[in-house]
C-alpha positions as CSV (number, residue, x, y, z in Angstrom):
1,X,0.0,0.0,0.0
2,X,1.2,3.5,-0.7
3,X,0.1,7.2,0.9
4,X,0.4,9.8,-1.0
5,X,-0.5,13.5,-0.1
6,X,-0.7,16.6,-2.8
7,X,1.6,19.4,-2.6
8,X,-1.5,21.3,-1.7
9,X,-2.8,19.9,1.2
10,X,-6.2,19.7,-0.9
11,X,-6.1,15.4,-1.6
12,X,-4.9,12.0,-0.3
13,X,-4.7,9.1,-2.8
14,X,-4.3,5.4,-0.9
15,X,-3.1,2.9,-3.7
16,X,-2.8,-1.0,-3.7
17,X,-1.6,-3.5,-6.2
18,X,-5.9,-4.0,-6.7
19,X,-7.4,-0.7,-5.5
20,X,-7.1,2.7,-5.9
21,X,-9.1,5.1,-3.7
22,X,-8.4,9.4,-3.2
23,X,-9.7,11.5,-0.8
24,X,-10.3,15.1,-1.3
25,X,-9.7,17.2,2.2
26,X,-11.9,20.3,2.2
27,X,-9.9,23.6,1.4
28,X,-7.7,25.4,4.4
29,X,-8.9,29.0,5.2
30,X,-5.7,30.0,7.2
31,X,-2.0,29.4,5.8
32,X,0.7,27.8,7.6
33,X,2.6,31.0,7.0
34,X,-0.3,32.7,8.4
35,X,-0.1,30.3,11.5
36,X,3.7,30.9,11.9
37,X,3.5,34.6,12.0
38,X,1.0,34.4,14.6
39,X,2.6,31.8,16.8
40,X,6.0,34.0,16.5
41,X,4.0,37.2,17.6
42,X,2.8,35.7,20.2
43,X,5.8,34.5,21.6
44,X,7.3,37.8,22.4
45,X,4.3,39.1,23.5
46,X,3.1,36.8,26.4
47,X,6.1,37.1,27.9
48,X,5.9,40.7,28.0
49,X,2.2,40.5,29.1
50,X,3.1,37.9,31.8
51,X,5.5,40.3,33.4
52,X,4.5,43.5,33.2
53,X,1.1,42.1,34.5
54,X,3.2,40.4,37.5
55,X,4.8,44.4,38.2
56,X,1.4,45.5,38.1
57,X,0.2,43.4,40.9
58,X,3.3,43.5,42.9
59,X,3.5,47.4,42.8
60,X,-0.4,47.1,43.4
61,X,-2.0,48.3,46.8
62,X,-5.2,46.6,45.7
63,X,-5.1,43.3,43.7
64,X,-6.5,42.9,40.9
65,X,-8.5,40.3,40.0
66,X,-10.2,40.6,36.5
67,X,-9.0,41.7,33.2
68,X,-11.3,45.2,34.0
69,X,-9.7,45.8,37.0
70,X,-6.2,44.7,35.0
71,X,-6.7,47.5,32.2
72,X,-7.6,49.9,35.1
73,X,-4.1,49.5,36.5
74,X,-2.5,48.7,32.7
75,X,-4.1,51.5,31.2
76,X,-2.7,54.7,32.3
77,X,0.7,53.1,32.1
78,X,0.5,52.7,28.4
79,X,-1.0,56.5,28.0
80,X,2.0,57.6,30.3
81,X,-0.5,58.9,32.9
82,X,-0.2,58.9,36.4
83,X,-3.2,57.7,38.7
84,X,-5.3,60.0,41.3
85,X,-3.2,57.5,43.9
86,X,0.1,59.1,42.5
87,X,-1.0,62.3,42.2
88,X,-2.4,62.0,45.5
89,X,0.7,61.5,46.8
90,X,2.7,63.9,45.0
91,X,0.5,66.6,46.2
92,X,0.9,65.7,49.6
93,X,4.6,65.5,49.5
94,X,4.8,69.1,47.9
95,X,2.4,70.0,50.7
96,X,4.8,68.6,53.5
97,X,7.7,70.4,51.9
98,X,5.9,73.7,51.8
99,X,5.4,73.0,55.6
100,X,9.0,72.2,56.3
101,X,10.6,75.3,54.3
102,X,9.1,77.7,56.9
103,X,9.9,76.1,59.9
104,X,12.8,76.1,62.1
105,X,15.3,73.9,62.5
106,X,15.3,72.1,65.9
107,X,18.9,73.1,67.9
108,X,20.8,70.0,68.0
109,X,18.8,67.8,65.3
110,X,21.4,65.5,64.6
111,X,22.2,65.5,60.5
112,X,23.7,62.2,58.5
113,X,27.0,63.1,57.3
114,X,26.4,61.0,53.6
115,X,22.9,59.9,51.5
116,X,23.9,56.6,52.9
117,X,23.5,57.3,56.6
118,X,20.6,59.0,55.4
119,X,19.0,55.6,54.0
120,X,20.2,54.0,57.2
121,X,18.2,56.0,59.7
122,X,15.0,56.6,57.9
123,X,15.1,52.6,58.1
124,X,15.8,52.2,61.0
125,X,14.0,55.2,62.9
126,X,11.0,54.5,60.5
127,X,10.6,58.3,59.8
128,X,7.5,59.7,58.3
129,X,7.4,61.9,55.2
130,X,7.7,65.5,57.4
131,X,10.5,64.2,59.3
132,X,12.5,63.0,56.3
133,X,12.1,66.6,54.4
134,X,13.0,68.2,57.1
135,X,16.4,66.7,58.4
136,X,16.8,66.4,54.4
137,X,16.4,70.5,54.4
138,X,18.9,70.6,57.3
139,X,21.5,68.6,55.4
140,X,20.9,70.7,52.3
141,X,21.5,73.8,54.3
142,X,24.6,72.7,55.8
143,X,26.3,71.2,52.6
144,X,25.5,74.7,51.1
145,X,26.6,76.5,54.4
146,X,30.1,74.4,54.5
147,X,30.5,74.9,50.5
148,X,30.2,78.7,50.7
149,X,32.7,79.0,53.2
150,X,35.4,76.9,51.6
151,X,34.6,79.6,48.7
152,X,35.5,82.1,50.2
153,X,38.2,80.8,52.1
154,X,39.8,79.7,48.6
155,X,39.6,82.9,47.7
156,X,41.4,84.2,50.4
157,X,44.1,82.0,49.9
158,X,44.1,82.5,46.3
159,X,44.3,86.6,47.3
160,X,47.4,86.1,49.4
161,X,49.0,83.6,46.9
162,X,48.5,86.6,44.3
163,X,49.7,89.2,46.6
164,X,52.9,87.4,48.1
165,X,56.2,87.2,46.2
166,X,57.3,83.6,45.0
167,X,60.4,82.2,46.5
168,X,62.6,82.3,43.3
169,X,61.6,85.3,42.2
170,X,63.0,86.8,45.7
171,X,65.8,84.9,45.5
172,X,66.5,86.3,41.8
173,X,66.1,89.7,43.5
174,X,68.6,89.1,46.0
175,X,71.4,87.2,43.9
176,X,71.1,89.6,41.0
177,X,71.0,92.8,43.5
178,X,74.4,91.0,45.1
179,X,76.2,90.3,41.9
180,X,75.6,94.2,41.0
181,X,78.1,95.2,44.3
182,X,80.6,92.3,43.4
183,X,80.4,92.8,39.9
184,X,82.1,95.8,37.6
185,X,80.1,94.2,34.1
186,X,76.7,94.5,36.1
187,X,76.9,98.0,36.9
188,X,78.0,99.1,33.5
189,X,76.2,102.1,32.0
190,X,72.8,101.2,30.6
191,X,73.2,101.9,27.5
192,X,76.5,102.8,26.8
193,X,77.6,106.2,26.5
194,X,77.3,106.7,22.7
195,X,73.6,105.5,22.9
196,X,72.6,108.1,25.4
197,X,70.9,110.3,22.4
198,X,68.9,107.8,21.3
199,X,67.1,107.8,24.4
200,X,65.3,111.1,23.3
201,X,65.4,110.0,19.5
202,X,61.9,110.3,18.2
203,X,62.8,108.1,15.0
204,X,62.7,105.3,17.5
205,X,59.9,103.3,19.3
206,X,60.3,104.0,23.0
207,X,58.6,101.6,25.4
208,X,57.8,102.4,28.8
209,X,57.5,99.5,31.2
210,X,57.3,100.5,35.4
211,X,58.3,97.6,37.1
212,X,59.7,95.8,40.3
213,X,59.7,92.1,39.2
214,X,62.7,91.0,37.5
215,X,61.5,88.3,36.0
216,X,58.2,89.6,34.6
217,X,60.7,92.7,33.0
218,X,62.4,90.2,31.3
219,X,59.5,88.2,29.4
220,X,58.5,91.6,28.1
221,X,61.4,93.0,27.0
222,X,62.6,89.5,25.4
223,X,59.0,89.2,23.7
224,X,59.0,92.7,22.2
225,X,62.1,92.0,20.9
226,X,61.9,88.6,19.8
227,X,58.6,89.8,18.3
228,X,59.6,93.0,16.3
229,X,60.5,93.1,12.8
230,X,62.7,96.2,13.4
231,X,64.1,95.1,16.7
232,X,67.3,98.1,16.2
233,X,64.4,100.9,16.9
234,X,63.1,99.5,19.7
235,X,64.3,101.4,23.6
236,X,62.4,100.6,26.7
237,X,62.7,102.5,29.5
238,X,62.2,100.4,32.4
239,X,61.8,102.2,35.8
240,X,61.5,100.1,38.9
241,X,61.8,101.4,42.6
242,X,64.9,101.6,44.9
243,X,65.1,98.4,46.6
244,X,65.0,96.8,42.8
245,X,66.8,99.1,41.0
246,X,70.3,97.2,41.6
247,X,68.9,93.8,40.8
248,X,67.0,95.1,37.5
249,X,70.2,97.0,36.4
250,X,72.4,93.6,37.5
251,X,69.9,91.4,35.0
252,X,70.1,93.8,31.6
253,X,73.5,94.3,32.1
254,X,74.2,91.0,31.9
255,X,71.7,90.0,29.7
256,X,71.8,92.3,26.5
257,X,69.0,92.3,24.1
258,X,70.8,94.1,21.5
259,X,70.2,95.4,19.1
260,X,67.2,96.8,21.4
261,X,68.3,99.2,23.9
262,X,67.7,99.1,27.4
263,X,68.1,101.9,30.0
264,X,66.5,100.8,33.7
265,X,66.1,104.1,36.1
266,X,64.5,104.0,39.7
267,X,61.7,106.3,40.5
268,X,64.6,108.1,42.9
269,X,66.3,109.3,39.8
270,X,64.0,111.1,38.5
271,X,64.4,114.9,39.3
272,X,60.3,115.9,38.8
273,X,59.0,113.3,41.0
274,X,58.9,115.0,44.2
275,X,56.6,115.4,47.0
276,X,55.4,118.7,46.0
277,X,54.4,117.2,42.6
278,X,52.7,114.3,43.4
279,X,51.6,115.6,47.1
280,X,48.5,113.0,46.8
281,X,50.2,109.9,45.8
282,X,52.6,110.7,49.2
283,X,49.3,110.8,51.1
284,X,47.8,107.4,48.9
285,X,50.9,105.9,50.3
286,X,51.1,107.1,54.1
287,X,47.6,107.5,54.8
288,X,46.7,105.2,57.7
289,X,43.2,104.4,56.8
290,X,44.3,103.6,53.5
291,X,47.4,101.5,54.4
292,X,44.8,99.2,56.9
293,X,42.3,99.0,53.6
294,X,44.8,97.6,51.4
295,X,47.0,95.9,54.0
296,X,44.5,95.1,56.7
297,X,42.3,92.3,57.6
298,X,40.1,92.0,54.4
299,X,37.2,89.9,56.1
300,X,36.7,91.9,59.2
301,X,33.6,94.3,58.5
302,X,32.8,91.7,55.8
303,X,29.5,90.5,55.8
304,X,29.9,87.3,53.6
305,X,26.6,86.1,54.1
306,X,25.0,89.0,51.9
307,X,27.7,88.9,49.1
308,X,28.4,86.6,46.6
309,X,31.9,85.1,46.0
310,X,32.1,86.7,42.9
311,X,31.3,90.4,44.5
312,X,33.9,89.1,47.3
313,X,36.6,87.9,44.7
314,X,36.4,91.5,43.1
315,X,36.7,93.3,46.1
316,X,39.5,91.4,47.2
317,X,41.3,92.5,43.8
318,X,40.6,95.7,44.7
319,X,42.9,95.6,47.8
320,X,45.8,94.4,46.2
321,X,48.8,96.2,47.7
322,X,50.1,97.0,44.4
323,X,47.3,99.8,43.9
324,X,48.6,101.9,46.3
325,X,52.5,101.7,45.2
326,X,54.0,104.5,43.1
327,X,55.0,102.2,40.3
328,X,51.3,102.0,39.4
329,X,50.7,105.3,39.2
330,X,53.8,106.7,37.5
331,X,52.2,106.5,33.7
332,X,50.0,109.5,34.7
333,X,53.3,111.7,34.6
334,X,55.1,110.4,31.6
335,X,55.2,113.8,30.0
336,X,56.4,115.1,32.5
337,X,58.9,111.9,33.3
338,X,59.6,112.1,29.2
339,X,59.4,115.8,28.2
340,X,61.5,115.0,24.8
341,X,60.0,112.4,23.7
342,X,56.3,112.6,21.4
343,X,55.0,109.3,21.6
344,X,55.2,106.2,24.1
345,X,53.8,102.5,24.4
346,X,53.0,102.3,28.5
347,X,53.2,98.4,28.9
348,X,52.1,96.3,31.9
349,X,54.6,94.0,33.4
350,X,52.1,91.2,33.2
351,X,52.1,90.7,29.4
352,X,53.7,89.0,26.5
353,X,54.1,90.7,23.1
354,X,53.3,88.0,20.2
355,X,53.6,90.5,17.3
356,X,55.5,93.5,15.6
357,X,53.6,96.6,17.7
358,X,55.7,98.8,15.7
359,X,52.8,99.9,13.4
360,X,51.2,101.3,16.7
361,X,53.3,104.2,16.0
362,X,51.5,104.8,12.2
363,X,47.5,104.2,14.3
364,X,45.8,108.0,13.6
365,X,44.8,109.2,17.6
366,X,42.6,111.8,15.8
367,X,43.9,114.1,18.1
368,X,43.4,111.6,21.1
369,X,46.0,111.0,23.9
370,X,45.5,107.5,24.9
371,X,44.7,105.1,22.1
372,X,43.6,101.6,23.8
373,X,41.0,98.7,23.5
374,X,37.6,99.1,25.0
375,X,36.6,96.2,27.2
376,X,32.5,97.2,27.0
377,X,31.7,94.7,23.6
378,X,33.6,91.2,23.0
379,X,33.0,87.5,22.5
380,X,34.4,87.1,26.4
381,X,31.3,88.3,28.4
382,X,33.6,88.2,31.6
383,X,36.6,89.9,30.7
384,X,35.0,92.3,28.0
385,X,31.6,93.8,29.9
386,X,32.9,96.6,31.4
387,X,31.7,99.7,32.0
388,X,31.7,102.6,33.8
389,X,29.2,100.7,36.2
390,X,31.8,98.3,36.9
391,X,33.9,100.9,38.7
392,X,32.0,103.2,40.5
393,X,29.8,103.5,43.1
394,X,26.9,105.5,41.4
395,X,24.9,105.7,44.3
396,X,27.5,108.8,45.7
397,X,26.4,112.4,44.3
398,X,30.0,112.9,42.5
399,X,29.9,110.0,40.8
400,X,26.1,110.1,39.3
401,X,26.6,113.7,39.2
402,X,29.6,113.5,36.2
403,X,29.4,109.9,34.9
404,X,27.6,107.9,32.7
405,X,27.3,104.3,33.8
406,X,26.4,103.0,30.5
407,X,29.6,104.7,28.8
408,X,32.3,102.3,27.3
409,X,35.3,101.3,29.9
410,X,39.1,100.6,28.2
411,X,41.7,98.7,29.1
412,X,45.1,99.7,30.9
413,X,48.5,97.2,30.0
414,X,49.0,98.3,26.3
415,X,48.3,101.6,25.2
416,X,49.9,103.9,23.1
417,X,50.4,107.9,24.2
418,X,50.2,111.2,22.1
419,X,52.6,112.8,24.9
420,X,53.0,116.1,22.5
421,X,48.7,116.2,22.9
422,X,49.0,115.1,26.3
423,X,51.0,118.3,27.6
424,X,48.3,120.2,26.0
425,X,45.5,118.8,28.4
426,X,44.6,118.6,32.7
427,X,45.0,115.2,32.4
428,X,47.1,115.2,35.2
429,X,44.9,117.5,37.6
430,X,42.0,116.2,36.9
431,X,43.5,112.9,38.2
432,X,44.7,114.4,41.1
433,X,41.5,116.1,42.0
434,X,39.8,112.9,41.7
435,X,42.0,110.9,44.2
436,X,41.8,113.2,46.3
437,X,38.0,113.3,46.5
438,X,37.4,109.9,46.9
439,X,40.3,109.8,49.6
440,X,38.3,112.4,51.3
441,X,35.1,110.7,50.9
442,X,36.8,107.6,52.4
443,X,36.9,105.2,49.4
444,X,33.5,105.1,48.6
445,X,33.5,106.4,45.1
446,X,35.7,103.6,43.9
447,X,37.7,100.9,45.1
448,X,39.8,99.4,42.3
449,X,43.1,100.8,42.5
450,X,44.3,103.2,39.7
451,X,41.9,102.8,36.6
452,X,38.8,104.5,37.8
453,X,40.6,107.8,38.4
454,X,42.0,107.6,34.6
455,X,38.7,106.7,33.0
456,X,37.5,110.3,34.4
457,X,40.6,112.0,34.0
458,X,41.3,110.5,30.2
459,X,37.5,110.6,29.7
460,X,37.2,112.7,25.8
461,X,40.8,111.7,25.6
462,X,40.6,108.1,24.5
463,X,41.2,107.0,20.9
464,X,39.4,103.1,20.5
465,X,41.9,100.4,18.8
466,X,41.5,97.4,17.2
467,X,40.9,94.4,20.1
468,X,43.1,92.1,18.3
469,X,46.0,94.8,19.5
470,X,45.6,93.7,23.3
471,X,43.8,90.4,24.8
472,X,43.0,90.7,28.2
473,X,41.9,88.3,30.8
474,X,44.1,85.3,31.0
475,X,44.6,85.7,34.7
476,X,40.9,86.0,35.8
477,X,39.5,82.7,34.3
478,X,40.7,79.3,33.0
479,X,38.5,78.9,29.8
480,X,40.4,81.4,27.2
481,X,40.6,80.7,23.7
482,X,43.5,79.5,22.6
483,X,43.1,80.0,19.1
484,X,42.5,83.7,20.1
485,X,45.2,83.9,22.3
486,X,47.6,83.0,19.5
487,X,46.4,85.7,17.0
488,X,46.5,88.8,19.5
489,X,49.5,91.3,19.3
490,X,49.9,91.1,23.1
491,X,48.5,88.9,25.6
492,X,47.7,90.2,28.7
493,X,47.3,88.0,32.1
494,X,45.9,90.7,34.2
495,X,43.5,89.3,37.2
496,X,45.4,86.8,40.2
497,X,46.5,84.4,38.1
498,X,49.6,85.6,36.7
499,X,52.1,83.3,34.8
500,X,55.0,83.1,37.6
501,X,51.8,82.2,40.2
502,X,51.8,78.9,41.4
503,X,48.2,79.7,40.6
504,X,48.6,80.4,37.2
505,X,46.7,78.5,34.5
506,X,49.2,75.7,33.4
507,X,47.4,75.6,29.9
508,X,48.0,79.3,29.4
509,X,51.3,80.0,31.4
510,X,53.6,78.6,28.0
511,X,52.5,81.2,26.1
512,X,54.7,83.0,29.1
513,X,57.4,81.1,29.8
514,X,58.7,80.5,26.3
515,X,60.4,84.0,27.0
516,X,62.2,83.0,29.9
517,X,65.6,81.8,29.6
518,X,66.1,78.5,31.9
519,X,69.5,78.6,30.6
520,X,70.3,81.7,32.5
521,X,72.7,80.4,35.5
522,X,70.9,82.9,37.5
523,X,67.3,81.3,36.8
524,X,68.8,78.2,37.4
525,X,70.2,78.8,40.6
526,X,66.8,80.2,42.0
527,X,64.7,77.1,40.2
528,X,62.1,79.4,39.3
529,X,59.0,77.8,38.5
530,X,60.6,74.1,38.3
């Protein structure tokens, strides 16, 4: 006997060696492809079903026991809504916090020093909902208590790391300050007797750079050299006080940067500067109040819990020693300091030339004294968002009497001088006058240091530049741009952070350091910034 089935599922013929017989099968209304598809689907999805219906009644506070009560609980899972149960208890939760945020803190409430021990004691002290939120406000407080203080103490810190003088830099000071008694080659002539004329020369450029760190005198000088196509016109005039002046002589003496020339004066040797000319500069200096402002305790009469470390960090700038030295004020008497010479560059000592500056001398002033970059517009809303607002307090008379506080601020550390305008001007009184108001009103016009008086006394007297001539901020924050950094003329690293700083920003100090020679026995010696 044989079995025999069609293709087609539709007939079955049975066959012997006598009979034949064939059996038609009614026609199939579903496919086995049909069937396969079906079975397949439903193998993913029972599982599915099987456990998200097992969450459901685990999670459940009622069971559920029918399909109705099933899509109930299913249901607004699916549609991403939350139940009145949920909501119920969100509500009452925001309601308990309310609660909590207005009232006091028991004395002594013992707080969990970690989320963990947190955990641990709501488990095992079975707290409720208001007793949670409110040792969880507690610990919230504190945390935010404990991190503002270490704020401010880091700035602090970081305001008596700026203000202090690093270790080999003194010891630079000292060596190079003895090597100038024991040594006839470091007290040669700066320069040399036949380029004495050249130091009035108006052909040449003539940099002016007033200074009492060595080392930061040295990076300029050696990157305006370096930098210059015309390095034969350059002469800087560095002028440093007395207790430097034989250390800063020692170092260009024995490091020449011809074919620049270099002459290094102290603020002693200059005839004009005299008490009776700068009368309120001696009383900046020696005035007792003053002297305890800069000098002083800067958090007693501090109330840190109504300023922000920001407002603290800026007012801690503004009591930098250096505001109330000489040095920083000398470059509102360079015509006088100068009287041959028609046109100046007045550089900081914390910046780094990166480009020929010599066609600052060819830049049209329009009959302007002080051409220099405005810091009021720039991609850097930190550094460049300054204005006369930033400066002064508008709330005295004086001050909202005369200024604008929407009127454009500019930068100090690179600007170039129309001396032959200047003489023509009451630059000079009008910066006197203002000093000595705001001494007499006790500081409270303004308290950062030296630029506030010049933006009213140079105010009609400023000629805008191109920004790419001076970049400015490399001390005050860590997230420069480099690519920007590279292009500007001259980089300048005002704020704490300064590149011989400990505290400097390592990613933006080689732009510094590739102008200081390691191989100088002296910088060796005193392992500066190893």
């Amino acid at each position: 006997m044989q079995l025999q089935i069609s293709p087609s599922m539709r007939s079955i013929t049975i066959s012997s060696s006598n009979d034949l017989m064939k059996i038609k099968v009614a026609p199939r209304h579903i496919s086995y492809r049909t069937l396969f598809h079906t079975i397949l689907i439903l193998a993913f999805l029972l599982p599915f079903v099987f456990i998200v219906t097992a969450l459901v009644t685990l999670e459940g506070v009622n069971k559920c026991s029918s399909i109705d009560c099933l899509g109930r609980r299913l249901g607004p899972r699916f549609l991403s809504r939350i139940d009145d149960s949920e909501q119920r208890l969100v509500r009452d939760f925001y309601k308990i916090l309310n609660e909590v945020s207005t009232q006091d803190i028991p004395d002594g409430l013992k707080l969990p020093a970690s989320f963990r021990q947190l955990v641990s004691d709501m488990k095992n002290n079975h707290y409720d909902a208001k007793t949670f939120s409110l040792v969880l406000r507690a610990m919230i407080e504190k945390f935010e208590r404990d991190i503002r203080e270490s704020k401010f103490a880091e700035l602090m810190n970081k305001h008596f790391a700026a203000s202090s003088i690093p270790k080999g830099i003194h010891c630079l000071s000292l060596r190079l300050t003895d090597e100038y008694t024991s040594n006839a080659h470091a007290r040669r002539q700066l320069p040399s007797p036949e380029l004495l004329p050249l130091l009035s020369d108006n052909a040449y450029h003539h940099f002016v750079l007033a200074t009492d760190n060595i080392l930061a005198a040295s990076v300029v000088v050696s990157s305006a050299v370096q930098s210059s196509s015309k390095p034969e016109k350059i002469v800087f005039h560095v002028i440093t006080d007395k207790k430097t002046y034989a250390g800063m002589h020692s170092w260009f003496a024995l490091n020449s940067v011809a074919p620049a020339i270099v002459e290094v004066k102290s603020v002693h040797q200059f005839d004009w500067l005299t008490r009776e000319n700068v009368p309120v500069l001696e009383a900046v200096e020696s005035h007792h109040g003053i002297r305890n402002y800069y000098h002083g305790n800067h958090i007693a009469g501090a109330n840190l819990s109504e300023t922000t470390p920001r407002r603290f960090a800026s007012k801690l700038q503004s009591r930098s020693p250096k505001y109330i030295s000489l040095l920083n004020h000398l470059r509102i008497y360079l015509p006088e300091l100068f009287p041959n010479l028609e046109k100046v560059v007045f550089l900081d000592d914390d910046i780094v030339i990166q480009r020929d500056l010599s066609p600052l001398w060819d830049i049209d002033l329009h009959g302007k004294v002080n051409g220099a970059v405005e810091t009021c517009r720039g991609e850097d809303e930190w550094v460049m968002s300054k204005r006369f607002r930033t400066y002064f307090n508008f709330s005295h008379p004086l001050i909202s009497q005369h200024l604008d506080p929407e009127e454009c601020a500019w930068a100090y550390g690179m600007n170039i001088f129309d001396l032959r305008t200047w003489r023509k001007t009451n630059i000079r009184e009008t910066y006197h006058s203002w000093l000595k108001a705001n001494l007499k009103s006790n500081l409270t016009m303004w308290k950062l240091g030296t630029l506030p008086p010049a933006l009213i006394a140079f105010k009609g007297h400023v000629q805008a530049i191109d920004s790419s001539w001076h970049m400015l901020g490399l001390g005050y924050q860590s997230n420069t741009n480099l690519e920007n950094v590279k292009k500007a003329a001259v980089i300048h690293y005002n704020g704490q952070s300064k590149p011989w700083l400990e505290i400097g920003f390592e990613h933006l100090r080689p732009f510094w350091t590739k102008y200081v020679n390691y191989s100088n026995d002296f910088i060796k010696s005193c392992h500066i910034l190893e």
